[in-house]
N, C-alpha and C positions, 0 to 999 in steps of 0.2 A: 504494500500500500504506500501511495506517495505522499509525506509529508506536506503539511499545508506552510506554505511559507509566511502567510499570512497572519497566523495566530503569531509569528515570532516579530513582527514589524513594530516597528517603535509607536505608540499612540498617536495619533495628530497633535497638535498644540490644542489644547482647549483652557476656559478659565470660567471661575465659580460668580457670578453674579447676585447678589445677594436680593429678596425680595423683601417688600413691604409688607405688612400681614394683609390687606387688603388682595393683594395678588396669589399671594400665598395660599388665602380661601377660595378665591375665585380657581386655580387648580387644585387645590383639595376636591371641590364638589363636583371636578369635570371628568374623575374617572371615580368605579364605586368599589374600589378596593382597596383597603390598608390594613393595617397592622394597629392594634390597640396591644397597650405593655402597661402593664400591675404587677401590684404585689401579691404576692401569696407566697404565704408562711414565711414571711421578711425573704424572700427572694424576687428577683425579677423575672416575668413571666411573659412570653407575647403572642397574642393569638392573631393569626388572620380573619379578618371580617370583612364583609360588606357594609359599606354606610351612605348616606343622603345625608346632602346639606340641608337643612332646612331651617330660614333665618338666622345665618349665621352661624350654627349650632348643631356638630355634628350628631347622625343617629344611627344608633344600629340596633340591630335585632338578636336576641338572645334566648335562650330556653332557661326555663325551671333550676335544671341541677348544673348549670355552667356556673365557674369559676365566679368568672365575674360578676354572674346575678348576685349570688352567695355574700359576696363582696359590698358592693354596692347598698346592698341592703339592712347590713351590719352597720351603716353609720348612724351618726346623730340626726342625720338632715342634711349635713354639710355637704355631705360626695365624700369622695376619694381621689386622692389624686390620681390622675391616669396620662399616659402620653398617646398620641395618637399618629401613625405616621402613614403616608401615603406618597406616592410615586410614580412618574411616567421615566422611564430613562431605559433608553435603544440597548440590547445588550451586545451590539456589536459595535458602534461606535461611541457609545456610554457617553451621551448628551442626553439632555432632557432637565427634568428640572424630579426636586424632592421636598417635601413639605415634612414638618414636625408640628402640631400641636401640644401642646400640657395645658391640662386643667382639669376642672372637677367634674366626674362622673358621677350619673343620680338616676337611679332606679324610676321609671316611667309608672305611676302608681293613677294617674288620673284615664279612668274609661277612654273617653272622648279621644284625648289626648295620644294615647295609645291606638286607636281605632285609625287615629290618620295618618300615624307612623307606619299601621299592618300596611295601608292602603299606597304609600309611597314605597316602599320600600321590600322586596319580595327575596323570600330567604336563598341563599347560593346552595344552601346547604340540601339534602332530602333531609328535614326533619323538622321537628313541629318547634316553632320558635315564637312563644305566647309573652318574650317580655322583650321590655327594649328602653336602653341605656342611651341618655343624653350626656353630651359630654361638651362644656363652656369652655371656649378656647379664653384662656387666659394670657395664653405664650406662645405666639404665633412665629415659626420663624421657617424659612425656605431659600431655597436656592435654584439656580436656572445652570444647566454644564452647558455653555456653548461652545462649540468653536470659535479660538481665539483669532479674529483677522490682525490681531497686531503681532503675530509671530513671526520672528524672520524667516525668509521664503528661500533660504537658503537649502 
């Protein structure tokens, strides 16, 4: 078999442009998959999810005996802190951009509330997913990998 010469080729030039949170959410809510990271049992944990933006405010949907529900519902009111991270970036040319949220996650306890969360938001998963966790970005921060046009062309 012929080696690919190409896996050994040096990266292009590229560089990290930092985003405002406002941009930041606006690609958060344009693809519906990320990564949500907690605690449990004082470690750090991160599970893959689907979410929906909705006013600002990320959502996902959870079952009964998930970690997270568990979690989430063990507080005083407050939340829990959660980080929340999502992603578009090429795995071949590794441009795109990468979003991190942190803030407080909180158990969706109101009917209504819940009903129009089921109604946006449709589970990835085959399994029955009857709760669903709101998460307040407090800490918005993101980056865009472009291609650097100011690298020398040498």
């Amino acid at each position: 078999m012929a080696k690919d010469d190409s896996a050994c080729a040096p990266p292009a030039a590229r560089r990290s442009i930092e985003l405002d949170g406002a941009e930041a959410l606006r690609l958060l809510g344009s693809v519906s998959l990320g990564r949500v990271v907690f605690t449990r049992q004082a470690l750090p944990t991160v599970r893959p999810v689907n979410h929906v933006l909705v006013d600002g405010v990320i959502v996902i949907r959870t079952h009964e005996g998930a970690a997270l529900t568990s979690h989430t519902r063990q507080t005083d009111g407050s939340g829990v802190v959660v980080a929340y991270e999502a992603d578009d970036i090429d795995p071949v040319t590794h441009l795109g951009w990468s979003v991190v949220v942190t803030g407080y996650a909180h158990l969706v306890t109101d009917p209504l509330e819940l009903a129009r969360y089921e109604a946006l938001l449709q589970p990835w998963a085959d399994r029955t997913v009857e709760r669903a966790v709101r998460i307040h970005p407090d800490l918005v921060t993101g980056v865009v990998l472009t291609a650097d046009s100011r690298a020398d062309p040498r």
